[in-house]
C-alpha positions as CSV (number, residue, x, y, z in Angstrom):
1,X,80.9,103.5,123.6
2,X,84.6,103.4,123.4
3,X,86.5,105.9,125.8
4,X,87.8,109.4,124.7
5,X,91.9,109.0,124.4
6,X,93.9,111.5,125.9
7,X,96.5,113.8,124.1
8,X,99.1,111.3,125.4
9,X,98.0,108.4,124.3
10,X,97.3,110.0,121.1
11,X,101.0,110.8,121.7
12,X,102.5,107.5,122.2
13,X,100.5,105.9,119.9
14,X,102.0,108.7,116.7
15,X,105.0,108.1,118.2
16,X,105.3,104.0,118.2
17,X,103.5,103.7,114.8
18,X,105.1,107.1,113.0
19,X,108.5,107.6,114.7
20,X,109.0,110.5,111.7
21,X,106.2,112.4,113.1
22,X,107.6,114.8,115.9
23,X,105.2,116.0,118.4
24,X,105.2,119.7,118.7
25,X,103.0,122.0,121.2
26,X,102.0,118.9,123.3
27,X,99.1,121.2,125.6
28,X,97.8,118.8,128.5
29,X,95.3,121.5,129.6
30,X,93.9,122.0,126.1
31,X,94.3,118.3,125.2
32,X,95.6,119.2,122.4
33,X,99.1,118.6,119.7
34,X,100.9,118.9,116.3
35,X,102.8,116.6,114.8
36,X,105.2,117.4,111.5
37,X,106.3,114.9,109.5
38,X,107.0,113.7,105.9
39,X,105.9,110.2,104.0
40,X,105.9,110.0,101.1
41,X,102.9,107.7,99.2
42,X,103.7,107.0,96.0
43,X,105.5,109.8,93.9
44,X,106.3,112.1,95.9
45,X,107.7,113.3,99.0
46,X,105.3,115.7,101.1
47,X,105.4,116.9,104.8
48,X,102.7,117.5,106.7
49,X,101.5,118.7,109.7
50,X,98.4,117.3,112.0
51,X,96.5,118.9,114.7
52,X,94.1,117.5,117.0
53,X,92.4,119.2,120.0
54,X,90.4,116.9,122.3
55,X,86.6,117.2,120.4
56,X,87.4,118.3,117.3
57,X,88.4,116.5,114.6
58,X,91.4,116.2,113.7
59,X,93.2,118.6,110.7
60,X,95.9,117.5,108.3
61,X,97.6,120.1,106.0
62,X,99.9,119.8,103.3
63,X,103.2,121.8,104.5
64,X,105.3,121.2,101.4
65,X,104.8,120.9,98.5
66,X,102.6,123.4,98.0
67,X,99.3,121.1,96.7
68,X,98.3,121.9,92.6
69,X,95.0,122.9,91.5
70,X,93.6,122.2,88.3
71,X,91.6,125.4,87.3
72,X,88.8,124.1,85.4
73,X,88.8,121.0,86.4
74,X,85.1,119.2,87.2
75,X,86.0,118.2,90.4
76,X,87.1,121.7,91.5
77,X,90.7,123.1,91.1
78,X,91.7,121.1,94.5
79,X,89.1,118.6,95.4
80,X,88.1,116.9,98.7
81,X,89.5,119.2,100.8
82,X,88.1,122.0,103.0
83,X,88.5,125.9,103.2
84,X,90.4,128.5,103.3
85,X,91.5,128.0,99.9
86,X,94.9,129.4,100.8
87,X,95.3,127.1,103.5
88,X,93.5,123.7,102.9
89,X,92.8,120.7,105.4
90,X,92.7,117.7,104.0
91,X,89.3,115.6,103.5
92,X,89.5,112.5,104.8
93,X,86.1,111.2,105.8
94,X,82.8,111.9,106.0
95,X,82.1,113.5,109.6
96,X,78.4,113.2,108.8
97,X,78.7,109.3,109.0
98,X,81.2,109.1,112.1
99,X,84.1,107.6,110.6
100,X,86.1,109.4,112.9
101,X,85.7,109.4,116.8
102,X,88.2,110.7,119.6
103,X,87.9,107.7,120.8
104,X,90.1,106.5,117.6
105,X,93.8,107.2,117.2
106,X,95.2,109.3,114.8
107,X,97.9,106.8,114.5
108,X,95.7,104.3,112.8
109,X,93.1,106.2,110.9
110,X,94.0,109.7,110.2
111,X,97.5,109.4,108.6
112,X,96.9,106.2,107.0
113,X,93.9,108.1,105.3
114,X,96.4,111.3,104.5
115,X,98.4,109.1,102.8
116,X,95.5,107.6,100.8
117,X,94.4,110.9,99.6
118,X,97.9,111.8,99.1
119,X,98.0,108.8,96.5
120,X,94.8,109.7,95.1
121,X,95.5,113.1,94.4
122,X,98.8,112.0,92.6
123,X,96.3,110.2,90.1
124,X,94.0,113.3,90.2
125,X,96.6,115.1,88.9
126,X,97.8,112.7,85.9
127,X,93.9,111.8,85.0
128,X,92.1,115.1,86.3
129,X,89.7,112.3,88.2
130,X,89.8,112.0,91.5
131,X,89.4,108.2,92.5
132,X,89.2,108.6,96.1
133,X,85.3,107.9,96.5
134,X,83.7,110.4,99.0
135,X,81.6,113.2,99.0
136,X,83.2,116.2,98.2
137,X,83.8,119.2,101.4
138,X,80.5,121.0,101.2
139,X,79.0,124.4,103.2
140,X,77.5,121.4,106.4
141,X,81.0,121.0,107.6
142,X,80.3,123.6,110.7
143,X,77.5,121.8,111.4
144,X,78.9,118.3,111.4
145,X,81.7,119.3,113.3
146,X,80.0,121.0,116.2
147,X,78.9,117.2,116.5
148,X,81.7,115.9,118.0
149,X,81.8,118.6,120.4
């Protein structure tokens, strides 16, 4: 099993591959950071913000713009991404499969997959289909994070 990577070298890796990404509340004791930055996918510009503790998962959330739900829509007004409603994370992969370990940077996996959904629900909005793949964000999300822990 790959080794767990430190808050620093999840650091220096955000930094070498996403220069626009600056590294807020870097905590060495908590092993934890934010990062804010903007890309911008296809359309549209967005910034975002990404926190990672060491053992959790880590969270992306749409700073600006504000994300558009489609009420009514059979996917769900905003799909694929996890509560509170008022304050979505982003669903990027299926925790219940492992896609994700610490032992991954965020770097190389969790903002390339941001920027995939972030492209996928620009054509959610046009079509109203969300082409993503995936399972949508269901109630086992507690459970299958506690797994990492």
């Amino acid at each position: 099993m790959a080794a767990i990577l430190s808050i620093d070298e999840q650091v220096a890796a955000m930094k070498a591959t996403w220069p626009q990404f600056a590294a807020r509340r870097i905590d060495r004791r908590a092993q934890s950071a934010r990062w804010v930055g903007s890309v911008r996918p296809q359309y549209a510009s967005y910034s975002l913000e990404i926190r990672c503790e060491l053992g959790s998962f880590p969270e992306v959330r749409v700073l600006s713009p504000e994300l558009i739900r489609l009420p009514g829509n059979s996917e769900g007004q905003l799909p694929h991404v996890y509560p509170p409603a008022e304050d979505p994370t982003l669903c990027l992969f299926d925790p219940r499969e492992r896609e994700w370990t610490p032992a991954m940077t965020i770097a190389s996996t969790t903002v390339p997959w941001a920027l995939d959904w972030l492209a996928c629900y620009e054509l959610w909005l046009m079509t109203g289909r969300w082409t993503g793949g995936g399972r949508h964000a269901g109630q086992d999300l507690g459970e299958a994070r506690e797994t990492t822990r």
